[in-house]
Every structure is written in structure tokens, then in C-alpha cells.
C-alpha positions in Angstrom: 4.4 3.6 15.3 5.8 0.0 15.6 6.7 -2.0 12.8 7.6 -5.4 12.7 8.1 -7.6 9.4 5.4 -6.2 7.1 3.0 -5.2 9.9 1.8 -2.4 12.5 2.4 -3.5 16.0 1.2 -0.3 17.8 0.4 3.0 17.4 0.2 6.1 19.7 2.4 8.0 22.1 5.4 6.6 24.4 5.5 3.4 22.7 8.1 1.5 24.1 11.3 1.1 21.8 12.6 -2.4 21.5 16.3 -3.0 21.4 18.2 -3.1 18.6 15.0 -1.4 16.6 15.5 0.8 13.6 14.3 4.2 14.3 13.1 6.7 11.6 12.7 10.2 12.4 10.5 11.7 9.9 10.0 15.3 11.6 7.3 17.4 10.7 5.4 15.9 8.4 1.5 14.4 8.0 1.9 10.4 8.8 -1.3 8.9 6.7 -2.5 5.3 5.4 -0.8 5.1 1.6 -3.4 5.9 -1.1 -5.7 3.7 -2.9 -6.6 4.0 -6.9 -9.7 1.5 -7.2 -9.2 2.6 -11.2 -6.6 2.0 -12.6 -5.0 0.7 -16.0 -1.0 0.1 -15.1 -0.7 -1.9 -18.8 -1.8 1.1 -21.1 0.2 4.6 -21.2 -1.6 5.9 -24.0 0.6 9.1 -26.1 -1.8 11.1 -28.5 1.0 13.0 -29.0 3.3 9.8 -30.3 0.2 8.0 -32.4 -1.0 6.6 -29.4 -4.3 6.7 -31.1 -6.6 3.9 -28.8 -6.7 0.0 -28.2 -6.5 -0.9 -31.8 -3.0 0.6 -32.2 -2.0 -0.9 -28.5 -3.4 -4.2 -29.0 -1.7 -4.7 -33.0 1.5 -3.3 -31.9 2.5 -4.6 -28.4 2.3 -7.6 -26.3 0.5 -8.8 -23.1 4.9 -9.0 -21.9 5.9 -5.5 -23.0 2.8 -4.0 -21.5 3.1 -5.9 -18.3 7.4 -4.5 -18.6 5.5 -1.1 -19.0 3.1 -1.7 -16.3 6.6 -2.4 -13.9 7.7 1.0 -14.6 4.0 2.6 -13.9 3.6 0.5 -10.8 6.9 2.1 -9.7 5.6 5.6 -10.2 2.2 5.2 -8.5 4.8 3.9 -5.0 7.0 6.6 -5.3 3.6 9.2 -4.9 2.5 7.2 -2.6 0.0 4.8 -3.5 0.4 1.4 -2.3 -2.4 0.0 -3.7 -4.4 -0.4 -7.4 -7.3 -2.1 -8.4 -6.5 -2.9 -12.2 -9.8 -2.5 -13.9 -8.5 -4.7 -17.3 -7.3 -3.2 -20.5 -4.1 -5.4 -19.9 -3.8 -7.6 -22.5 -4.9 -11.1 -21.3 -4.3 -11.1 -18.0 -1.1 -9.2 -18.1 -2.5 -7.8 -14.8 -2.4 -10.7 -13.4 1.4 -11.8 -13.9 2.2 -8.0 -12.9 0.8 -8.6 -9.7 2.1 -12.1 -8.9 5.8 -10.6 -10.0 4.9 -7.7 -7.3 4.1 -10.1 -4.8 6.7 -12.4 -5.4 9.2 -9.4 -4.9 10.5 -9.7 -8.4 10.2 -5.8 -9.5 8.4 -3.2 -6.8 4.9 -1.8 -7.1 1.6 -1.3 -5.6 -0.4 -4.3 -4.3 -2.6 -5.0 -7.1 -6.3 -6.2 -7.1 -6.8 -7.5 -10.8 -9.7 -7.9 -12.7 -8.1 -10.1 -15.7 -10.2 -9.1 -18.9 -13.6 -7.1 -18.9 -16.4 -8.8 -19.5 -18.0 -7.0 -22.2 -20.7 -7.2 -24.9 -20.6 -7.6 -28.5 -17.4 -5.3 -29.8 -15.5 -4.7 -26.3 -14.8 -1.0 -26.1 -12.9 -1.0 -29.9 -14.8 1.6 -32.4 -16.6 -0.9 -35.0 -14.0 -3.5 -36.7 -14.3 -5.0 -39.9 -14.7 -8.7 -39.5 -11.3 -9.9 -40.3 -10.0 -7.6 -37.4 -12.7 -8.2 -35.1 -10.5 -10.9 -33.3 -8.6 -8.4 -31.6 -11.3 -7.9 -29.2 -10.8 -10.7 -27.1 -7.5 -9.4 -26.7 -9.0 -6.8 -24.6 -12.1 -8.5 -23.2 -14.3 -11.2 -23.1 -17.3 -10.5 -25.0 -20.7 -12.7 -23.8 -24.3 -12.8 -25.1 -26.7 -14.5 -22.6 -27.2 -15.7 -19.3 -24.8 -18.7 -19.6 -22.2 -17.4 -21.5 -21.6 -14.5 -18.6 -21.6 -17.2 -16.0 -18.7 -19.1 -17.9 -16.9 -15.7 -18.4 -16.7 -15.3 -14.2 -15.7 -18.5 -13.7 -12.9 -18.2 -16.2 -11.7 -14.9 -15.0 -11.6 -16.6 -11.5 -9.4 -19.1 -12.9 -7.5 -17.1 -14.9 -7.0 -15.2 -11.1 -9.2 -12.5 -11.0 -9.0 -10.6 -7.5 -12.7 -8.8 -8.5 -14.8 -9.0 -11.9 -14.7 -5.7 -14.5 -18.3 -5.8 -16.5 -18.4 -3.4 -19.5 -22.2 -2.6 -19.0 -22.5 0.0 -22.1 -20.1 0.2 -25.3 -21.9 2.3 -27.5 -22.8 -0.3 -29.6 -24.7 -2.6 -26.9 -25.6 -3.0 -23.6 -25.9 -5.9 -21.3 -28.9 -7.2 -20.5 -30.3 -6.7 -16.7 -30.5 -11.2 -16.7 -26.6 -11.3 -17.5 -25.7 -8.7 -15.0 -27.6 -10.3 -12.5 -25.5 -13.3 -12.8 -22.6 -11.4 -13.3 -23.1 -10.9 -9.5 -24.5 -13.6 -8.7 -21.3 -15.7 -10.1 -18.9 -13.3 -8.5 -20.5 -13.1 -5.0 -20.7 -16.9 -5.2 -16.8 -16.8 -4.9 -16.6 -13.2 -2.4 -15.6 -11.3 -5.5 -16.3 -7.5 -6.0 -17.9 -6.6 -9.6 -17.0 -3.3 -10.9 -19.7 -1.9 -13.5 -18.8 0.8 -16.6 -21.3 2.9 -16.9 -21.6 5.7 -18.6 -25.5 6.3 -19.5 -28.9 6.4 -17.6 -29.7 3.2 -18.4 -26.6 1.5 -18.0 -26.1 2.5 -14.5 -29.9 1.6 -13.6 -29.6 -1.7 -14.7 -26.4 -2.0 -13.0 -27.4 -0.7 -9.5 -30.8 -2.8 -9.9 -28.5 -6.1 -10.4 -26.2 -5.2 -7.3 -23.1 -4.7 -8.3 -20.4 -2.9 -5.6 -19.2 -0.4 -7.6 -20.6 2.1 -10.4 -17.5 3.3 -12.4 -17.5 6.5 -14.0 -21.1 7.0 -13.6 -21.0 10.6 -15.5 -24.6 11.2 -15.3 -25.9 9.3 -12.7 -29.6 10.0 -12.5 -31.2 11.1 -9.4 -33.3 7.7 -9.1 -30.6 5.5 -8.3 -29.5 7.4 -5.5 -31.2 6.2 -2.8 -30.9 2.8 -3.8 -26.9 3.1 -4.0 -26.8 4.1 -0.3 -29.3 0.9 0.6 -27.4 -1.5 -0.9 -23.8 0.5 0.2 -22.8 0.7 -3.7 -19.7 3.0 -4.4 -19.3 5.5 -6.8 -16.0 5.6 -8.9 -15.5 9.1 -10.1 -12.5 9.3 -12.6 -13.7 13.2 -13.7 -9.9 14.7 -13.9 -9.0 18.1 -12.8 -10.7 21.2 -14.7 -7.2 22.3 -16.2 -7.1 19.6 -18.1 -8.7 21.3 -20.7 -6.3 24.0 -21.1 -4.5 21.0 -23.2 -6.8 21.8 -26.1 -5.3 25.3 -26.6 -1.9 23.8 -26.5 -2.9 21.3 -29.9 -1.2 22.4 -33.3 -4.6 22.9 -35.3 -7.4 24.7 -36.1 -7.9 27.7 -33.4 -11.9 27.7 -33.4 -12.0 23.8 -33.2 -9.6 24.1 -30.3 -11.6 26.5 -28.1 -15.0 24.6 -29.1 -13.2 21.6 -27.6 -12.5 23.2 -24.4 -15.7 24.5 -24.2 -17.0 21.1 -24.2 -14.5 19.5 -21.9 -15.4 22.4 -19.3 -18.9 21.4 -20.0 -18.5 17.5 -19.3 -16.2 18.6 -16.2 -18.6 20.5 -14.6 -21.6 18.2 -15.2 -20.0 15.3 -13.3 -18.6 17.8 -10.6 -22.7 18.1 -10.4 -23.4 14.4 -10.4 -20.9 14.4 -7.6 -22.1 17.0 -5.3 -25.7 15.5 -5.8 -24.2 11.7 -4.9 -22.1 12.8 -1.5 -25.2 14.7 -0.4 -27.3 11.8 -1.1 -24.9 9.4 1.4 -23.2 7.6 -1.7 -20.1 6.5 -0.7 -17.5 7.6 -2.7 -14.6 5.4 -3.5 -11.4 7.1 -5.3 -10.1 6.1 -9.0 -7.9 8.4 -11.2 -9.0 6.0 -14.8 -4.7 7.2 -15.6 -4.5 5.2 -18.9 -2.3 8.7 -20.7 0.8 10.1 -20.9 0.5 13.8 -19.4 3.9 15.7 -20.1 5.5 16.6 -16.9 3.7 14.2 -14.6 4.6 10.2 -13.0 1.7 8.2 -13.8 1.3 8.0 -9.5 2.0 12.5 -9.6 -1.9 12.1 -12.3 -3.2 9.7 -10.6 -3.1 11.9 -7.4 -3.9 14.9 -9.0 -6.8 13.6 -10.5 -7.9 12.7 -7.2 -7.5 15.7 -5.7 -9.7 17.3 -8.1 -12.7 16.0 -6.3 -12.2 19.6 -4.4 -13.7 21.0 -7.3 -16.7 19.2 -6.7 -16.7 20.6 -3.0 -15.7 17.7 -1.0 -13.9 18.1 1.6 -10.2 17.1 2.3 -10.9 14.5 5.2 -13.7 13.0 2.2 -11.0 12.6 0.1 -8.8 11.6 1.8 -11.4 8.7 2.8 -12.2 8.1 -0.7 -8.5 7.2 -1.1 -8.5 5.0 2.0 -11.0 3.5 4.1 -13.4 3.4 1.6 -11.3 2.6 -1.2 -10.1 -0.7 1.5 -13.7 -2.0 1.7 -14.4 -1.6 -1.7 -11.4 -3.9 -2.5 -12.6 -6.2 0.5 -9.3 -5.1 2.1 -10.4 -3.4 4.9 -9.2 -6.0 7.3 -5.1 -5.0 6.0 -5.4 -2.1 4.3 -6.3 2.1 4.1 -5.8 2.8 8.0 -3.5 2.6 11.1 -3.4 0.6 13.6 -1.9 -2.9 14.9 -2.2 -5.9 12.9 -2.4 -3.7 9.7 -0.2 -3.8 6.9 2.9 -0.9 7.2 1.3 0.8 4.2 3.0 4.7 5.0 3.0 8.0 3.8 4.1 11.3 4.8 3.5 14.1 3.4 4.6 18.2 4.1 1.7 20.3 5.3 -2.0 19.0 6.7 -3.6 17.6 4.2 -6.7 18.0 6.4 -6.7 22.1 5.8 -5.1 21.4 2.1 -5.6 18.6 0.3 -2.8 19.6 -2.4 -0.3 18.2 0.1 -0.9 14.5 -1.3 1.4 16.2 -4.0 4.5 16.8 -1.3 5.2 13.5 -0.8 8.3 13.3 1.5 8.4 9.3 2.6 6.6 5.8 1.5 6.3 2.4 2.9 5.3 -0.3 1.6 4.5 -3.8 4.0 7.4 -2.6 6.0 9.8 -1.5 3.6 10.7 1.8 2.7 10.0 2.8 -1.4 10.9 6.1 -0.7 12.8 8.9 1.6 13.4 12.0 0.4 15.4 12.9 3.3 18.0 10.8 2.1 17.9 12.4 -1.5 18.5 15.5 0.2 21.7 14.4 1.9 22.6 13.1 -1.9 21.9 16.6 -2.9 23.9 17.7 -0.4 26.9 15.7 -0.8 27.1 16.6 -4.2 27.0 20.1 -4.1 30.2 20.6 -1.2 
């Protein structure tokens, strides 16, 4: 592979070297596109084991600046496993997304490229549990809360403004759900100006009224009746599955606690696991595309935010997809769902040097995402752990 600047020239075999060109030998290793996380929330690294309790205790006790520091130090994490690229699905403050990305592009700290969404759109009450009125305020912190047609075009248009890369619609809070009239021009609005619209949904109904209005991109989508179906594969609608790996629920036994509460949790996160693994299997057999999100917004002891991001996608194997799926999810797909097909999520000439190598075939096992041994990033290297080695090396004569 040739790069030049922050490009692929060519790719394939007997390339012609160029004088004076810098030549990196990575040896046996898997070369692929880097990764893709279409869900992500760099600005929140939520500890329930330090009283990081929700929003309200993020939003009272730390800044739009702080979280967008914070969101540095994630953005590093997710390079160094490999992926390149985030779409920031909001919960950053208002638009602490966006200043992370600019200071990313402007070379100011390293990270992914980052498609932001700037605050949700949301109805009444965001995604806070029910505040009493003084405290209610806080919400727009987090999101921009509309009621009627009107009032969700203004929202787009500001979020535009404010630089929003694609638009992040809260379709179902538990308290209320949008109206089919103000998702419709939702899309309409964001179309207008050739942005995507992500839609969370978590309920029949929500994710009905969301396909029915055209959006590109059904996030989460836990239940994801069987009538929608076919209509997501007409109109070429992702999926976002953020599901988590079934281990996850081992954490429960781990609490301090009552012992019967604990196992009765894990019973039902096994449950809720295995339904969307369902949902899943039922959506890739159906021809939904399948576009990959991790929905990282935690702090899980012994893991980079990039090392559970990965490993939540990875556990679409439980569902039964198949590596080279995955891997797709991660990639191509993942590239045209951002509208970044044209630079992004494969190889080949006039594409962006987006690289990573892995150990093993990830083809036969997708687990080797997790042996990450090099990253590139438009050109430049993020990470070699060859040269770590000789560190290691050096150190131990």
C-alpha cells in the first residue's frame, strides 16, 4: 500500500517503491480499514461505582469544557484500538462535540474523526427521569426539547448552525413521544441540507413511526417488530444495535448487596440480551443492513473506552453474524451511513490512510479486533506496537 500525505495512492502487489519513501514492515498481521462506532458518546464516562449515578449528576457537576477535556482522553483510547472514526450521538453538553471535533481536525489533541450530532432533539423532559420545575432547566443542557411541527424545524436548522455533521432525534423518553408530523420534518429539514438523522427508539411504536417518516438510522431498536422489516430494507434504513456482550451480566454478581436481588438482575439482563440477539438474527435475515455502534457512555474496570467499544461490537457473534458481517457493520456500512463512503471504511486509492492491523484473521475469528498491533490515522501512525516491543526490550538488557 502507498501512502502519500493523508491518502491511499495504490494498493496491491509489486507496487513500485518511490525514492526516498518510508517503508513499514508490519509482517504477519491482518491489514483492514480502521473501525467505525456510528454510536458513540466520547463526553460521558459514566462510574456507578464512583456516584456516577446519570445525566443529572453529570450535567450539575461538570462543564461542556471538562467533558470535552474528558472526551480528548476517550477519543485517544478509541485510536489506539483502532477506531478512526465516531459518530457522536449527543449527550455532550452543548455542543461539546462539536469543539472536540474541530480541536481533532485542527490537530490540536489526537482522536477519531468525529461526525457530531450537537444536542438531541428530544420531546418534553430530554432523557432526565421527571425534574421538579425549578431543575427542569437542566434539560436543555442535554437536548433540545420541541413540541410541534415548527418548533422541530427550528431545532434542525439550529443544530446545523451550531455544526451538526448529522441530526440525533430522541423519538421515545418514557414520558413522550414525538409525533409522526414532527419526525417527518425532522427529515425533511435534515435531508434538505444532506444530513443523516439518527432515530432512538426503543418501543414498537417509536420505531414505526420513525421508519414510516424515513429516517437513515434506527438506534437501538431493542424490539424491532417484524412489520418494519421490510420497509427498512426498501428504503436502505440501518439498524444500530448497541446490545453489549452477554458477560456483561456477570457484573451483577460482583455488586456489594443483596444476593437474591443480584441474581434476579442477571436474570433479567440475560433476558434483555437475548431478546435483542433475537431482534438481530430476525433483521440480518430480513436484508436490514446493519451498521455498528457500541452506545460506550461507562466506565468498565479493566477496559479503554476504544478495548468496550470493540468488544461490544464483537458481541454481534452472539447473535450469529458472521465475522466478514461484522466486520462490514464496522466499515463499509458504517461509511455510508455517515455519508463517508467516498473517504472512509475501505482500501483503495484516493481513500483516506485509515489502518489497522491486527494478529490472527479476523475473517475465521472475529476476537482478533482485540490484538491490535498497528493504527493509522490520514497518514499518520497513532500506534505501533512493534516499537513498544523494542522499548520493552531495551529495558529489560
Amino acid at each position: 500500500m502507498l501512502i502519500e500525505g493523508p491518502s491511499i495512492q495504490a494498493v496491491g502487489t509489486g507496487l513500485s517503491i518511490p525514492s526516498g519513501t518510508r517503508v513499514i514492515d508490519l509482517g504477519d498481521v491482518t491489514l483492514l480499514p480502521g473501525l467505525i462506532d456510528a454510536h458513540s458518546h466520547l463526553l460521558l464516562d459514566l462510574d456507578p461505582e464512583n456516584g456516577g449515578d446519570g445525566m443529572v449528576s453529570t450535567v450539575t457537576q461538570s462543564s461542556t469544557a471538562e467533558r470535552a477535556l474528558l472526551g480528548a482522553k476517550l477519543g485517544r483510547e478509541m485510536l489506539e484500538a483502532g477506531v478512526t472514526t465516531v459518530r457522536d450521538v449527543g449527550n455532550s453538553g452543548v455542543n461539546g462535540d462539536v469543539a472536540l471535533r474541530n480541536a481533532i481536525q485542527r490537530g490540536w489533541v489526537q482522536g477519531p474523526r468525529i461526525s457530531a450530532c450537537t444536542r438531541a432533539l428530544a420531546p418534553q423532559g430530554g432523557q432526565f427521569p421527571a425534574l421538579q420545575l425549578p431543575a427542569q432547566p437542566l434539560i436543555e443542557q442535554e437536548y433540545v426539547t420541541i413540541s410541534g411541527v415548527e418548533e422541530a424545524r427550528r431545532a434542525v436548522r439550529q443544530a446545523i448552525l451550531d455544526g451538526a455533521d448529522c441530526i440525533k432525534v430522541i423519538v421515545d423518553n418514557g414520558h413522550n413521544l414525538l409525533s409522526l408530523e414532527e419526525l417527518k420534518v425532522i427529515v425533511e429539514e435534515a435531508h434538505r441540507k444532506k444530513r443523516p438523522v439518527a432515530a432512538h427508539t426503543t418501543t414498537d411504536e417509536s420505531i414505526r413511526i420513525a421508519v414510516q417518516a424515513g429516517v437513515d438510522s434506527i438506534e437501538h431498536g431493542y424490539s424491532l417488530p417484524d412489520d418494519v422489516l421490510a420497509p427498512m430494507v426498501r428504503n436502505r434504513t440501518f439498524l444500530v444495535p448497541t446490545d453489549g456482550p452477554m458477560d456483561v451480566c456477570d457484573s451483577f454478581e460482583a455488586q456489594p448487596g443483596n444476593a437474591e436481588r443480584q441474581r434476579k438482575q442477571k436474570e433479567r439482563c440475560k433476558k434483555a440480551i437475548a431478546r435483542a440477539n433475537d431482534r438481530l438474527r430476525r433483521a440480518v435475515a430480513a436484508g436490514v443492513r446493519i451498521a455498528a455502534g457500541s452506545d460506550m457512555y461507562i466506565v468498565m474496570p479493566g477496559l479503554t473506552r476504544g478495548q468496550a467499544s470493540v468488544k461490544w461490537v464483537i458481541a454481534y457473534a452472539e447473535a450469529g453474524l458472521k465475522p466478514l458481517d461484522i466486520l462490514r457493520a464496522a466499515t463499509v456500512n458504517a461509511a455510508e451511513l455517515l455519508r463517508m463512503q467516498d473517504q472512509i471504511g475501505s482500501l483503495g486509492p484516493n481513500k483516506l490512510a485509515d489502518l489497522l492491523a491486527v494478529e490472527g484473521n479476523p475473517l475465521k475469528d472475529i476476537g482478533a479486533l482485540k490484538q491490535v498491533r498497528f493504527v493509522m490515522k490520514d497518514g499518520q501512525v497513532v500506534l505501533d506496537a512493534r516499537a513498544r516491543e523494542k522499548q520493552v526490550d531495551a529495558s529489560t538488557r
